[in-house]
C-alpha positions, 0 to 999 in steps of 0.5 A: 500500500503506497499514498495516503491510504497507508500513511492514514492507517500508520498514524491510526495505528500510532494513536492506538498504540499510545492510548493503549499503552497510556491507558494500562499505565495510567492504570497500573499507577491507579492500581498500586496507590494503596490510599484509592479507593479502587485500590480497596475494592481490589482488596489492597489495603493500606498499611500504617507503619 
């Protein structure tokens, strides 16, 4: 595939590439906070020390 067709469908591919992989670290971030809540209902909790 040669023209704007493939150059269209390489920078979709990029976008999608970055929102996946922003969205799993914005996640994983989220995720490991011990004070969120969401952190709670995934049954992590907050240790005092």
């Amino acid at each position: 595939m040669d023209g704007p067709l493939s150059a269209i469908a390489l920078v979709t591919a990029g976008v999608i590439y970055r929102l996946v992989n922003y969205t799993l670290v914005v996640g994983a971030v989220i995720g490991s906070n011990p004070i969120s809540s969401r952190a709670r209902r995934w049954g992590r909790r907050r240790i005092d020390c």
